[in-house]
N, C-alpha and C positions, 0 to 999 in steps of 0.2 A: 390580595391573593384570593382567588378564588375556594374558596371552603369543601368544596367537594369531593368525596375522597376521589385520591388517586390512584391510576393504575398504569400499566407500562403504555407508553405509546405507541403506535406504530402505523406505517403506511405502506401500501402494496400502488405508491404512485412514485415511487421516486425518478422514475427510469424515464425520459425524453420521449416521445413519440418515436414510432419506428422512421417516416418520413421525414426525418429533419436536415436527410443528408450528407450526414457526417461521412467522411470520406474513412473507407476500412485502410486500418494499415496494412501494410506490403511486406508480408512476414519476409521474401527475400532480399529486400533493402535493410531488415530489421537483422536479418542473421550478417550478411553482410558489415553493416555498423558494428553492431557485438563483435564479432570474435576481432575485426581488426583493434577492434577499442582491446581488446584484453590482453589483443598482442601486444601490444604498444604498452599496458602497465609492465608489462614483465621484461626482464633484464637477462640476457644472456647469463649471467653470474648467479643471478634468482634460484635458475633453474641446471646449476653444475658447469653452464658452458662456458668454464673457464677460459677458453682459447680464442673464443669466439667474438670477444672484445677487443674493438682498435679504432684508431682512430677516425676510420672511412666507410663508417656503416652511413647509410644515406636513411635510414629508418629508423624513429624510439621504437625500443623493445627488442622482440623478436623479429627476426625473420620467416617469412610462411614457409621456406626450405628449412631451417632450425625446426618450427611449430610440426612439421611433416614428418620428419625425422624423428621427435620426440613423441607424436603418437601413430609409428608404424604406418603411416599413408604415404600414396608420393603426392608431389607437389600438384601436380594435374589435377587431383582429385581433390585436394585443398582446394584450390584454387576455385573448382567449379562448386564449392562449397559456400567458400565464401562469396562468391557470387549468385548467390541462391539458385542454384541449377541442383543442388544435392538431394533429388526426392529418393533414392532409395537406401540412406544411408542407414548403413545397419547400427543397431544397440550396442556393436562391443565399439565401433569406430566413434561414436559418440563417448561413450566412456571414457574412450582413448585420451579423445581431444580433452574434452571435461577435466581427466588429470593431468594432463600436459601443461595447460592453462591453467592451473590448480582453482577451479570454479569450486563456488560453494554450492550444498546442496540445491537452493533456489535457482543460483544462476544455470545449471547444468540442466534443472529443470525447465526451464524459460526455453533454452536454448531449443531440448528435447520438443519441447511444444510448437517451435517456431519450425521447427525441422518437418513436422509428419502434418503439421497442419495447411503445409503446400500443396497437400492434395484434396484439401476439399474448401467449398465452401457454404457460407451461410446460404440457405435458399426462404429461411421460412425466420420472424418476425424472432429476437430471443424471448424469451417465455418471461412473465410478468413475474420476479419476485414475492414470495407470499412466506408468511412466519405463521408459524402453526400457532393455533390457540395456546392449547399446554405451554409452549416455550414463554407465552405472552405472558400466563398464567402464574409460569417460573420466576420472570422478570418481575413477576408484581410483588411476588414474596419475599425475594431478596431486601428485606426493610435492613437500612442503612448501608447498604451493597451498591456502590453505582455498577451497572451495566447497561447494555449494550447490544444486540444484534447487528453485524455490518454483512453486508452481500458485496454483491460484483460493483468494481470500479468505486469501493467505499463508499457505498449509497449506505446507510444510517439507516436500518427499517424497523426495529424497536429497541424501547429502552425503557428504562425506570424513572422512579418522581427522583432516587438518588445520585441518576446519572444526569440528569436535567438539571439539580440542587448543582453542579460539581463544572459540566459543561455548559451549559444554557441553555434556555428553554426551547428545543427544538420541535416544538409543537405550535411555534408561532413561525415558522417559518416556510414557506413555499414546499410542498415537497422535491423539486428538483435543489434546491438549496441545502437538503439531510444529506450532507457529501461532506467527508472529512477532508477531500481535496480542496473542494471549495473552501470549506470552510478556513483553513490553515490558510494558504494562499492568499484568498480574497478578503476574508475579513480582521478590522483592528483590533478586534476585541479578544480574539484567538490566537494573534502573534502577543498578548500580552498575558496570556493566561499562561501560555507555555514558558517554563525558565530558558529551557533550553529549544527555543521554537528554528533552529536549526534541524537540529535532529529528528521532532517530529517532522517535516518539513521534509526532510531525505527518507526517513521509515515513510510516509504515502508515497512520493515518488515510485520507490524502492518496490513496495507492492503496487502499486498500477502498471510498472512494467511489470511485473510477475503475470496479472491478471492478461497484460496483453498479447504475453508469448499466450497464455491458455487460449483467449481467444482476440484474435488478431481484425478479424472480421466485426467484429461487432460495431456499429456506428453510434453507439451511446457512448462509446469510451471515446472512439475518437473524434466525434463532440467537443465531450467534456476535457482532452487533450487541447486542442485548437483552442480552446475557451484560454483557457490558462495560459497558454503560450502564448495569446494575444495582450492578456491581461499583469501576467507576472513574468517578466524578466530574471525571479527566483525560479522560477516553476521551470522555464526554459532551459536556464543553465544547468538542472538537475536532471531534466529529464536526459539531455546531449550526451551525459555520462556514462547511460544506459547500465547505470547500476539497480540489480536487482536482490529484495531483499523480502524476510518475512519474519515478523519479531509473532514469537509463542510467547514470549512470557519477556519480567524487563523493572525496571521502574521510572516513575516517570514524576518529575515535579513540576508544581503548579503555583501561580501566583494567583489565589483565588483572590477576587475583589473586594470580598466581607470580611474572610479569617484571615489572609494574607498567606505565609509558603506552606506548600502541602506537599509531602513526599509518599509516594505509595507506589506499591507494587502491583504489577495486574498480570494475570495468565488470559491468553485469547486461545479458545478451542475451537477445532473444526467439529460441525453437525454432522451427526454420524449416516444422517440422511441425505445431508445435503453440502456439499463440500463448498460447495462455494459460497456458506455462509457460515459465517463467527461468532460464538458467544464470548463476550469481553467481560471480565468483570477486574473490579479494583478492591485492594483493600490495604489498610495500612497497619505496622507495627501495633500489638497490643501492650495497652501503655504511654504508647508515642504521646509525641503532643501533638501530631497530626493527628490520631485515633480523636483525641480529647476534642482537638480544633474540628471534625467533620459533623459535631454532634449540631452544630451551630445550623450550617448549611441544608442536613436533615430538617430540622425541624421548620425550615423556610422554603424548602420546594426550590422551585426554577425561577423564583424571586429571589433567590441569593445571590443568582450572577450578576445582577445589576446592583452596583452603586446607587444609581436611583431612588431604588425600591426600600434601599437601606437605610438612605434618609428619610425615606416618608416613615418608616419604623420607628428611627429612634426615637 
């Protein structure tokens, strides 16, 4: 391991060229898929309509005459909603639907975003991600603290020596590759770290659709979309669900490869500057035998996540 001290890392490359092509999503295909998807979890009985069940419904779920009825619209005006023709649809009619549907606050959000963003579009390049000093600064001090800064479409753009001791050395890797999509997805060594690499696995989904009702247009994400749905059959089937989701806070376990299970809790904050980027950090019970077990990993840097390295040690 190299001797020198450390400090948080970070990269203002993560993000594709603007050129590469990536085809923008269709926020009215995207509303479209959504609400029919959310009609279809919901059950006439879900939501009071006792009567409304029998044997000869030709559709799971609701129906868009039921979904109409239940937030004050008629069907027409559903209808040209759900086929993305709804550009002037007012804040209380989205509400309406949002509790009709009983969406969570992201999904309502998503939704919100995919609605008002049919009327415009990207004209100019999106802006290059950048982490302020201070923040970098912050990150370095946090000794024995893993974190983290993640931006749009979970590009990874700074972190710590503790967050690299915990996840892997993401200073050796490509900067298009600092993606917690990619990473989860595409690599072995991340579906083993996670106990539960399900769940993290639907939490990115979860947020990349979030990021894509915000912005629909962008061709880094649907890139990075296309990537994965070429590459993962997991990735594919989660994304089809069009579930959308945003963890604040949570815990999450790990099979780290030197100390073995680690349980820790982490809050992720939005920048009060900049909303579309997160500070993550983790921490574990005081006392734990996680607490005791991450002292090991500290004092090894981003040569703890390899086995490897662990043998040339002993």
């Amino acid at each position: 391991m190299n001797d020198r001290p450390q400090t948080a890392q970070t990269t203002t490359e993560t993000a594709q060229a603007w050129d590469l092509g990536g085809e923008p999503i269709d926020p009215r295909a995207e509303i479209s898929e959504f609400l029919r998807n959310r009609r279809a979890r919901l059950r006439p009985e879900d939501v009071g309509l006792t009567g409304a069940t029998g044997r000869h419904r030709r559709v799971p779920g609701l129906r868009r005459e039921e979904l109409a009825q239940m937030a004050g619209v008629s069907v027409a005006y559903l209808t040209r909603l759900e086929q993305g023709r709804g550009h002037n649809v007012s804040e209380e009619v989205l509400d309406a639907i949002a509790r009709a549907l009983r969406l969570t606050d992201a999904e309502a959000e998503y939704l919100d975003h995919l609605v008002r963003c049919q009327r415009r579009r990207r004209t100019t390049p999106p802006r290059q991600q950048q982490v302020r000093g201070a923040l970098r600064g912050l990150l370095s001090s946090l000794a024995g603290v893993p974190a983290y800064v993640t931006g749009q479409r979970s590009d990874i753009l700074a972190w710590n020596p503790m967050a690299a001791a915990l996840f892997g050395d993401w200073d050796r890797l490509p900067p298009r590759e600092r993606n917690w999509a990619r990473l989860v997805f595409l690599r072995p060594d991340q579906r083993r770290l996670f106990v539960d690499w399900e769940a993290k696995a639907a939490d990115i989904v979860g947020a990349l659709r979030l990021d894509a009702g915000c912005h629909p247009d962008d061709p880094q994400l649907s890139t990075l979309v296309g990537e994965l749905s070429v590459k993962s059959e997991e990735f594919r089937c989660l994304w089809a669900r069009h579930d959308v989701r945003e963890q604040h806070h949570g815990t999450i376990r790990l099979h780290h490869p030197l100390v073995g299970d680690l349980s820790l809790s982490f809050e992720s904050l939005r920048l009060p500057d900049d909303s579309e980027q997160s500070l993550t950090m983790y921490h574990a019970e005081p006392g734990s035998t996680t607490a005791e077990n991450l002292r090991l990993p500290a004092s090894w840097g981003a040569d703890a996540t390899t086995t490897e390295s662990g043998a040339r040690r002993a």
